[in-house]
C-alpha positions in Angstrom: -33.5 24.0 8.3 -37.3 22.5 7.4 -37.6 19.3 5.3 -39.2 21.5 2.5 -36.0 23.6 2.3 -33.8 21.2 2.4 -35.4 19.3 -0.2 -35.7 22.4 -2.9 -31.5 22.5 -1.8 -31.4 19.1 -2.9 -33.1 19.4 -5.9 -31.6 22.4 -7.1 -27.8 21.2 -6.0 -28.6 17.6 -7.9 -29.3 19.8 -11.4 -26.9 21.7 -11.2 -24.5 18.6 -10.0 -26.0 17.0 -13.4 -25.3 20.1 -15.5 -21.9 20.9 -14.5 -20.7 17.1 -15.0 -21.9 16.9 -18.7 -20.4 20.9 -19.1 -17.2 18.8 -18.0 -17.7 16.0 -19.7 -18.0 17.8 -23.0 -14.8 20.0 -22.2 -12.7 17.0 -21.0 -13.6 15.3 -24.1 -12.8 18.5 -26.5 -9.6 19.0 -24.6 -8.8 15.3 -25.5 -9.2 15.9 -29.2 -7.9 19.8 -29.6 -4.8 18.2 -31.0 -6.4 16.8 -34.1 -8.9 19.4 -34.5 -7.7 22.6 -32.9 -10.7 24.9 -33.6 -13.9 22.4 -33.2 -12.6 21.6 -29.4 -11.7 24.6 -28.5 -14.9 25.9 -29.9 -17.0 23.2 -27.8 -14.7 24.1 -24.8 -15.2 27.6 -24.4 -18.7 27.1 -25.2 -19.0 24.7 -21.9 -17.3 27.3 -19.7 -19.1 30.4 -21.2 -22.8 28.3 -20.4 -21.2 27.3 -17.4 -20.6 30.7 -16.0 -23.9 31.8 -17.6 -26.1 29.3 -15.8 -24.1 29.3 -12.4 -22.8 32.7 -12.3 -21.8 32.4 -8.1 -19.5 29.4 -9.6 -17.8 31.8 -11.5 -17.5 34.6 -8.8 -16.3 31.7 -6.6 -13.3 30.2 -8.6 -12.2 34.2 -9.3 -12.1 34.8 -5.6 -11.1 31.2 -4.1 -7.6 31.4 -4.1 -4.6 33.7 -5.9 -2.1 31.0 -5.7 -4.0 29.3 -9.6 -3.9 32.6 -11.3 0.1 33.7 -10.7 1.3 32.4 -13.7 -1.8 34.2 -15.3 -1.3 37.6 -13.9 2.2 37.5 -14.6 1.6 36.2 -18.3 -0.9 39.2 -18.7 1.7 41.7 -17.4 4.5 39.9 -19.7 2.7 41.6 -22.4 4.1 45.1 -21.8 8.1 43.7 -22.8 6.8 41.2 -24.6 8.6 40.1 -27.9 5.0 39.2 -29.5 2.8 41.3 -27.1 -0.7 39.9 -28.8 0.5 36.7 -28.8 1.4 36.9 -25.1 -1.7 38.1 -24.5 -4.1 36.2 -26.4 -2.2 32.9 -24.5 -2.9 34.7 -20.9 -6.1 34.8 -21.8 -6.6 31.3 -22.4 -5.0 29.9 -19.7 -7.2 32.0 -17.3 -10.0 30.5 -19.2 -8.5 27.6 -18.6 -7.6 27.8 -14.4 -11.1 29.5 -14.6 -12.8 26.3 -16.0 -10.6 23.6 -13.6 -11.8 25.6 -10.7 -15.1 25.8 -11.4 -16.1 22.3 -12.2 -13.9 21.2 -9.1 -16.4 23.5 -7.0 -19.4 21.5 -8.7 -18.2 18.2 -8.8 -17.2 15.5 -6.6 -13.5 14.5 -7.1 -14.5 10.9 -7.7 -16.8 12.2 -10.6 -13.7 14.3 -12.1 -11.4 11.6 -12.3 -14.3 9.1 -13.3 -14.5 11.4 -16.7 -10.2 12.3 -16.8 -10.2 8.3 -17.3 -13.0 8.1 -20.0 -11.5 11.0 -22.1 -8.3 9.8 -21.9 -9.4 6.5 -22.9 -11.5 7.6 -26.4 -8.7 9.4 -26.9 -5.9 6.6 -26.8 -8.5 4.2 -28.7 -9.0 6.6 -31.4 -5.5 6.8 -31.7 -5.2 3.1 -32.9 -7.0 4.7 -35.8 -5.8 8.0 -36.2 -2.2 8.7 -34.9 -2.4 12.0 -35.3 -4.8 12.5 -32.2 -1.3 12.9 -29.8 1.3 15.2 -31.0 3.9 12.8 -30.1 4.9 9.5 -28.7 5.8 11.4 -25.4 2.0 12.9 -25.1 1.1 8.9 -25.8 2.7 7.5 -22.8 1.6 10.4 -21.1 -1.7 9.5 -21.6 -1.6 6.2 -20.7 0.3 6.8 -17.6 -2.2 8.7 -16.8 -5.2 6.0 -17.5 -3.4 3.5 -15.9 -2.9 5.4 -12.9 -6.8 6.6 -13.0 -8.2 2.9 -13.8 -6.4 1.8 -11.4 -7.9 4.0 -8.3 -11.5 3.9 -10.1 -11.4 0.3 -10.2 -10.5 0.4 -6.5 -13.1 3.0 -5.4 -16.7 1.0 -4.0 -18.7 4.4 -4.1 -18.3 3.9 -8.5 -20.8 2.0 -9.7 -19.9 -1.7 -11.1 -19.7 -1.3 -14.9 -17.8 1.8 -14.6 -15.0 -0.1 -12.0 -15.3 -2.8 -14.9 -14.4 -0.3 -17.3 -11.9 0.6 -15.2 -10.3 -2.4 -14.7 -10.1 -3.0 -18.2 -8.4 -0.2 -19.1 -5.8 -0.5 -16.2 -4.6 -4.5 -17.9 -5.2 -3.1 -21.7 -3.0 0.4 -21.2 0.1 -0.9 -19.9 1.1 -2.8 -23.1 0.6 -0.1 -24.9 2.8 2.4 -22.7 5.6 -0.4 -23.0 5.1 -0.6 -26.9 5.3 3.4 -26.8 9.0 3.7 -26.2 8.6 6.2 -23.7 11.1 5.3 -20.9 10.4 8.6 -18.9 6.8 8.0 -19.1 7.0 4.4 -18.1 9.2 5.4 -15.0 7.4 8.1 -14.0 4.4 6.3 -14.4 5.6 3.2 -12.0 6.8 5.6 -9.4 3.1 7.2 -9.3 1.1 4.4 -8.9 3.7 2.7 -6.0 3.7 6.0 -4.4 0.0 6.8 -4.2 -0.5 3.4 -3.6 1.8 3.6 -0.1 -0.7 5.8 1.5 -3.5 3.7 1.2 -1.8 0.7 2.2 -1.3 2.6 5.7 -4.6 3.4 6.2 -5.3 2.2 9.0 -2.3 3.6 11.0 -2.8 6.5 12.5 -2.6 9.5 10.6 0.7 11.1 12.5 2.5 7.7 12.3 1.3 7.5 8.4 3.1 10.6 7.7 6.2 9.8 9.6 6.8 6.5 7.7 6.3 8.1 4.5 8.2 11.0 5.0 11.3 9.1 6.4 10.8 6.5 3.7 10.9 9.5 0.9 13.9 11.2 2.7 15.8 7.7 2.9 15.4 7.6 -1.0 16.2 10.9 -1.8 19.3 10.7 0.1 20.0 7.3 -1.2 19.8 8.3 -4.7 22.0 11.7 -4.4 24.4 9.5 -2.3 24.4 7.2 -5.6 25.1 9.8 -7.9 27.8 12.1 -6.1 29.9 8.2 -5.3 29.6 6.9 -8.7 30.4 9.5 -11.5 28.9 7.4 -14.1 26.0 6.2 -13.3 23.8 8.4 -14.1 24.9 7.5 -17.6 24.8 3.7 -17.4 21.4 4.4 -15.9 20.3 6.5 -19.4 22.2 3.6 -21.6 20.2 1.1 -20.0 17.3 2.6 -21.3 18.3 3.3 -24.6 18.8 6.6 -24.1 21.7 9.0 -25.5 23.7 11.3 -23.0 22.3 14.3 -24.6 18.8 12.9 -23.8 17.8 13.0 -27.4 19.2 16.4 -28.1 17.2 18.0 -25.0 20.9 18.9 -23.5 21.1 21.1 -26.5 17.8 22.8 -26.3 18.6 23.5 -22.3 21.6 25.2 -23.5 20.5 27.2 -25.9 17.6 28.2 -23.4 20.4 28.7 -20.6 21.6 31.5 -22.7 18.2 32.8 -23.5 17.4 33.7 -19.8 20.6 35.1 -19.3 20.1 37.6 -22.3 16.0 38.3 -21.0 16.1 38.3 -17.4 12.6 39.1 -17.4 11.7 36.4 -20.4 11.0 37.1 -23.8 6.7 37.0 -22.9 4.6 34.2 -22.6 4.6 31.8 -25.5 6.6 34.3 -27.5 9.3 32.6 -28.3 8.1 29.7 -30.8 7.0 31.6 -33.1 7.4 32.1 -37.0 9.0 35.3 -36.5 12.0 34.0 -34.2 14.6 32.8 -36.4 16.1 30.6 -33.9 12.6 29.0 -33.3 12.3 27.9 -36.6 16.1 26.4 -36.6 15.1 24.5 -34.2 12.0 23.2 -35.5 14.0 22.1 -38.5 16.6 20.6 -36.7 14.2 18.2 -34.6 11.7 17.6 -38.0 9.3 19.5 -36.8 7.3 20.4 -39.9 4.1 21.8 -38.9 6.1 24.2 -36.9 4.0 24.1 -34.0 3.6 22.4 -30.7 7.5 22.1 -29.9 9.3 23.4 -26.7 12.4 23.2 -24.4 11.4 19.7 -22.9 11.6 21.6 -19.2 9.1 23.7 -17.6 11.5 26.0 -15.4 13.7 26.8 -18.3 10.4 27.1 -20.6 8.8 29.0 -17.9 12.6 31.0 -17.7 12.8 31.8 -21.2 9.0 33.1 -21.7 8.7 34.8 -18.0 12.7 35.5 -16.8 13.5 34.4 -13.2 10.4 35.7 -11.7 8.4 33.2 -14.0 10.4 30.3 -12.6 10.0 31.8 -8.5 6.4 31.7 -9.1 5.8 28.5 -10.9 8.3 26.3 -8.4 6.0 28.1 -5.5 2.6 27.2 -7.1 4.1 23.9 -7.8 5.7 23.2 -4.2 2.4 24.0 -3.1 0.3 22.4 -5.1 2.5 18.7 -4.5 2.4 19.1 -0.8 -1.0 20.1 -0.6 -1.9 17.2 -2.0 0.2 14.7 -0.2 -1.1 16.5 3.6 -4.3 15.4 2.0 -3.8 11.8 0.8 -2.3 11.6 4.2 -4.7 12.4 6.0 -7.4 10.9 4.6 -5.7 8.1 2.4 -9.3 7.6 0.1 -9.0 6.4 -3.7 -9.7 10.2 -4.8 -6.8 11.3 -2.6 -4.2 8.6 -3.8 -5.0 9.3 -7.3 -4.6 12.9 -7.3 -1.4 12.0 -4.9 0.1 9.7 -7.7 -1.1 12.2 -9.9 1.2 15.3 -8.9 3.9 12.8 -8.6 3.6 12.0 -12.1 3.6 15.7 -12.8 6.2 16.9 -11.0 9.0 14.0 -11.6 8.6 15.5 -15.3 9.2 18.4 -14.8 12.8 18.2 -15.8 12.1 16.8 -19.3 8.9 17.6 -20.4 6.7 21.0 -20.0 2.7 20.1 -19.0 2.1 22.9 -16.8 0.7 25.9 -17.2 -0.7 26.2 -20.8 -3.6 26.6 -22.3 -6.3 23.6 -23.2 -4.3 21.2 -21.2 -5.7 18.4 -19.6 -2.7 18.0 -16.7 -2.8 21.6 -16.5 -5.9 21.9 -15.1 -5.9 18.4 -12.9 -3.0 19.7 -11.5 -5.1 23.1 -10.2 -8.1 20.5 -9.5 -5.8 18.4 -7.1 -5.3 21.3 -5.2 -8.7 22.8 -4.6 -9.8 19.8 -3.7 -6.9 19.0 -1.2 -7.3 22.5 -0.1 -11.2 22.1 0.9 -10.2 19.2 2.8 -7.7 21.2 4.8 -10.7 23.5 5.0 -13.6 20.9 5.8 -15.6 22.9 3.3 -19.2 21.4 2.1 -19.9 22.4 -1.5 -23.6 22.8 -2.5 -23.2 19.7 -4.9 -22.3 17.6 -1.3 -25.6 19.1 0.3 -27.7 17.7 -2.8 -26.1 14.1 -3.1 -26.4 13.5 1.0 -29.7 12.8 2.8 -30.8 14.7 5.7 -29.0 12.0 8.7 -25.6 12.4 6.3 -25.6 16.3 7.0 -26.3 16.1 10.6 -23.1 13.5 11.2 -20.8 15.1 8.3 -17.6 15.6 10.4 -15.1 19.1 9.4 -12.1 17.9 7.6 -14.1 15.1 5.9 -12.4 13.7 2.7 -14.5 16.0 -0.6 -14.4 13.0 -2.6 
């Protein structure tokens, strides 16, 4: 390649680099809001991803075409519509979470993953300090915590990361010794736990670092098997201490009424083997929707569920629902860790602790698969970018931010952060 060309690659990969990270900036920042002010962010969101496509139409054609594993849940949704209980609501919703995957893969493809997370942690911090003036920004306490898990977890590999420039690992650093205060005062015990285990397990990794990369994944491996087995051990031996463990934290045995909701939605896949259709259930129209939402003081009658994705997923796409999102999700987590393994960076760790985060609350709490959600579409994020460093793929955007020697020596496999 002559110098000339590669510098009119540069130049065109570094605006488009610069126009795709304030198209996601924008859209992380409306997804942070949508809660508050559903139309107005979603307005400014689909705006981003329509200009997006407009301006970088290959992007587009790319994130359709990268990979089927994102758009399961999405093809399956669609088809839900045929025995759907509220067919246009079920398919208005499928529409929106492919807009959704659509828009995670295609600023992945144009960004860095440093740059992503860099602009996760800011919108997740205006959100949690515009909360201290308007509560109403989170839809509850649990979404909170779960925010501030998440910028803890996020300032914490930022302020770590040397390639981010000072005042943003300052920033950084603040927010990781402000947020965890506030996730105490939040009375989130889930979120606290879940939170600790993320950050000491993507922070295991990176301590190995400079072990080899076969001996890194042996210790961690046997380490997480030796746990696993440790705490089933603990559980089958002692009959009751899985409810001294919830006492301790102040919780109730019926997990604050979730026992009954699992029940109830138990009962629901059994009557709808195939699932009622995607978000058709809590709805207006479903009398035992709206029981519910009195029951639990949910006025607004919105933005409730059965506080766990496989018997969410069960009840709005039957058995097959739950076979496909436990596949996209086994995937997705150990994509992600043969990544942070093998190349134990910051970006890596982060997304690492990230899916860990995810994935321990799945039993609990639903934050996959939906429309407009921010940990919905980190959690498709992670794994493109774990997958192109499986793949030792080189994104245009790499090409414009490296100098001419940086291409020449760029190994395959190389970390995409």
């Amino acid at each position: 390649m002559s110098s000339l060309s590669l510098s009119r690659a540069a130049h065109q990969a570094d605006w488009e680099y610069r126009v795709i990270w304030l198209l996601w900036l924008c859209s992380a920042f409306s997804i942070a809001f949508i809660i508050v002010v559903p139309t107005i962010p979603a307005i400014i969101f689909l705006g981003a991803v329509l200009l997006c496509c407009a301006l970088f139409p290959h992007r587009f054609y790319q994130a359709v075409t990268w990979n089927v594993i994102p758009w399961l849940i999405v093809l399956l949704g669609a088809l839900s519509v045929i025995w759907s209980e509220q067919p246009m609501q079920s398919l208005r919703s499928a529409a929106q979470i492919g807009i959704s995957v659509l828009a995670a893969l295609m600023f992945a493809q144009g960004l860095r993953a440093r740059s992503f997370i860099v602009i996760v942690l800011f919108a997740f911090i205006a959100a949690n300090v515009v909360f201290l003036f308007v509560p109403s920004v989170f839809g509850s306490k649990n979404m909170v915590a779960q925010s501030l898990a998440l910028v803890v977890l996020s300032g914490f590999w930022v302020m770590l990361d040397r390639q981010q420039p000072a005042l943003v690992r300052v920033l950084a650093l603040l927010a990781f010794l402000g947020a965890p205060p506030m996730l105490v005062s939040a009375n989130s015990e889930g979120a606290l736990l879940s939170g600790v285990l993320a950050l000491v397990c993507s922070l295991v990794p990176f301590l190995l670092r400079r072990l080899h990369s076969g001996t890194r994944t042996f210790l961690v491996c046997g380490g997480a098997f030796v746990a696993s087995v440790t705490v089933a051990f603990s559980l089958l031996l002692l009959d009751d201490l899985f409810d001294m463990l919830l006492l301790s934290i102040g919780k109730d045995v019926s997990l604050t009424g979730r026992t009954v909701l699992w029940s109830h939605a138990v009962g629901v896949i059994a009557d709808h083997p195939l699932g009622v259709g995607l978000q058709a259930y809590w709805t207006e129209s479903n009398i035992q929707a709206v029981r519910f939402w009195e029951a639990f003081y949910i006025n607004n009658h919105y933005g409730f569920h059965f506080h766990d994705l496989w018997l969410e997923t069960g009840v709005e796409l039957g058995l097959i629902g739950i076979v496909i999102a436990a596949a996209t999700t086994l995937v997705v987590f150990f994509s992600v860790w043969r990544w942070v393994l093998q190349y134990p960076g910051p970006e890596s760790c982060f997304f690492a602790g990230f899916v860990t985060f995810i994935v321990s609350r799945t039993v609990g709490e639903v934050e996959l698969y939906s429309q407009f959600s921010m940990t919905s579409m980190m959690f498709i994020v992670a794994y493109y970018y774990a997958d192109c460093a499986r793949g030792g793929s080189l994104s245009l955007m790499e090409v414009g931010r490296r100098n001419k020697s940086d291409l020449v020596a760029l190994p395959l496999g190389s970390n995409p952060g």
